[in-house]
N, C-alpha and C positions, 0 to 999 in steps of 0.2 A: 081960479081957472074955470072956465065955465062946461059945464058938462056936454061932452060927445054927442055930436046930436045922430043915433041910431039910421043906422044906411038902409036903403031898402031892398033885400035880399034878392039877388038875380036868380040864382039856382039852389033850388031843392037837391038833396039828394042825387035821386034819380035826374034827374035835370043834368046836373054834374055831369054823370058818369055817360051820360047819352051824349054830352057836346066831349070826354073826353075821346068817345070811341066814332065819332064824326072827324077828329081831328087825329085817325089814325091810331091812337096809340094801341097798345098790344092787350088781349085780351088779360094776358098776367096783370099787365101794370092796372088797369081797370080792374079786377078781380082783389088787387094788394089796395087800392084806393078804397075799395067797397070795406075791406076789413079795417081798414086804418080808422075811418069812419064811423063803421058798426062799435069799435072798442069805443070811441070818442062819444057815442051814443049811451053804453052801459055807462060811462061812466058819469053821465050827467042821469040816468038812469031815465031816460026818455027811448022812445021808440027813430028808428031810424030816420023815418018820415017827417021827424020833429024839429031833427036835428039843426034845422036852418033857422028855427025860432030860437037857437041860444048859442048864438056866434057874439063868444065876447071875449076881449085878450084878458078879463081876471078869469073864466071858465078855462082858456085855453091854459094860460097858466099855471093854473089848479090841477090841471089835466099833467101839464109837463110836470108838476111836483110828487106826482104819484106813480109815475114810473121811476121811483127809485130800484124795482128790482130786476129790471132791466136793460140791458147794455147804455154806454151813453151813444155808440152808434146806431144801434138802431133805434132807439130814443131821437136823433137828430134826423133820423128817416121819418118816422112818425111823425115828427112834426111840421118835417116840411111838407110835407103832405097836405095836413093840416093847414100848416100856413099858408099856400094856393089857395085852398078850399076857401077862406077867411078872406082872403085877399082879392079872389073874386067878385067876393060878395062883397065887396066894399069897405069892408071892414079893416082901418087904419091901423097901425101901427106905430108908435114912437120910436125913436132910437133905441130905448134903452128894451124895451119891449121885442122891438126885431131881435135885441140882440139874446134876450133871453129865452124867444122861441126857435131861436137859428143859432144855436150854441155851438163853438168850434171845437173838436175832439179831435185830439190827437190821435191817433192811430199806434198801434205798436208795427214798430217796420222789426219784426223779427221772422216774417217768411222769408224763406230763402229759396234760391231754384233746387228742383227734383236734384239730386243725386242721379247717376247714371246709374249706382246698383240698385238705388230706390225704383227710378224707371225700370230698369230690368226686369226687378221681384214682379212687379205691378204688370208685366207682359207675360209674364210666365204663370201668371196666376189667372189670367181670361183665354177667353178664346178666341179665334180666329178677328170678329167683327170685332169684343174689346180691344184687341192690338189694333186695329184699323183704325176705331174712334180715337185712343191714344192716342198712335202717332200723327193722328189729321190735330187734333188738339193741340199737341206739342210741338207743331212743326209751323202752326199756323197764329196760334193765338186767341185763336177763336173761343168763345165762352160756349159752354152746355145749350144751355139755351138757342144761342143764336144758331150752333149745331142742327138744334134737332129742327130748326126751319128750315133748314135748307131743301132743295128742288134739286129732283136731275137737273131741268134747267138751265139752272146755276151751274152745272160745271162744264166747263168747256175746253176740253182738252186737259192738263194738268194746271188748270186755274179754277177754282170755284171764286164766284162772288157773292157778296154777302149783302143782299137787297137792301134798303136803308128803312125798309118798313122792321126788319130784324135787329138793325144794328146799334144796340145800345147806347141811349145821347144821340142818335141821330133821324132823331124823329119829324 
């Protein structure tokens, strides 16, 4: 088989993280990119800036074999991360290679809904505004985050909307 022949890197680092905040996305998810990154950097033990000089799926590989100490979900976050990053740049992937940086994890389905005396305790224990953010949480579905973006604005009568610069996957 004859050897891959090396792509030529579209985006540095910085580069990246400039076309991802061009393309909207949220200062958090640019901020979790930067760290996902920076870790993928120590551990090639190069500087951040370098980072695009050593895009290769046995580093990346090597990289996913060393988070054994933690989760395999957020292990499969990291790495999709990663794999974007890689994938941009040109940088192919095999079958068997996608499938070892995009690994499927089960989830444990053992959360269940609040309990109503659980919710109760949990109202009787904040105050005024905690009971408010609660029940706006609980009534809505809304996540923390996309919470604390919220605008007067947004609310229009007893509807708030939820901009789609906030709303999680809907970027």
């Amino acid at each position: 088989m004859p050897p891959k022949k090396t792509p030529k890197i579209k985006y540095d680092v910085e580069q990246y993280l400039i076309m991802l905040r061009r393309s909207k996305r949220s200062e958090q998810t640019i901020a979790n990119y930067r760290k996902v990154l920076n870790s993928y950097a120590r551990f090639l033990k190069v500087p951040l800036d370098q980072v695009h000089h050593h895009l290769s799926v046995s580093n990346l590989l090597k990289f996913a074999d060393s988070r054994n100490q933690f989760s395999d979900y957020g292990t499969k976050n990291v790495l999709s991360i990663l794999h974007r990053y890689f994938s941009v740049n040109g940088i192919v992937f095999d079958e068997m290679e996608y499938n070892a940086v995009r690994p499927k994890v089960e989830r444990e389905h053992n959360d269940k809904p609040l309990e109503l005396t659980t919710l109760q305790k949990m109202m009787d224990l904040t105050d005024a505004h905690g009971r408010a953010l609660l029940s706006f949480l609980v009534s809505t579905g809304c996540r923390p985050g996309e919470t604390c973006e919220i605008l007067l604005s947004d609310v229009k009568g007893d509807m708030v909307a939820i901009r789609n610069e906030i709303a999680k996957g809907h970027h």
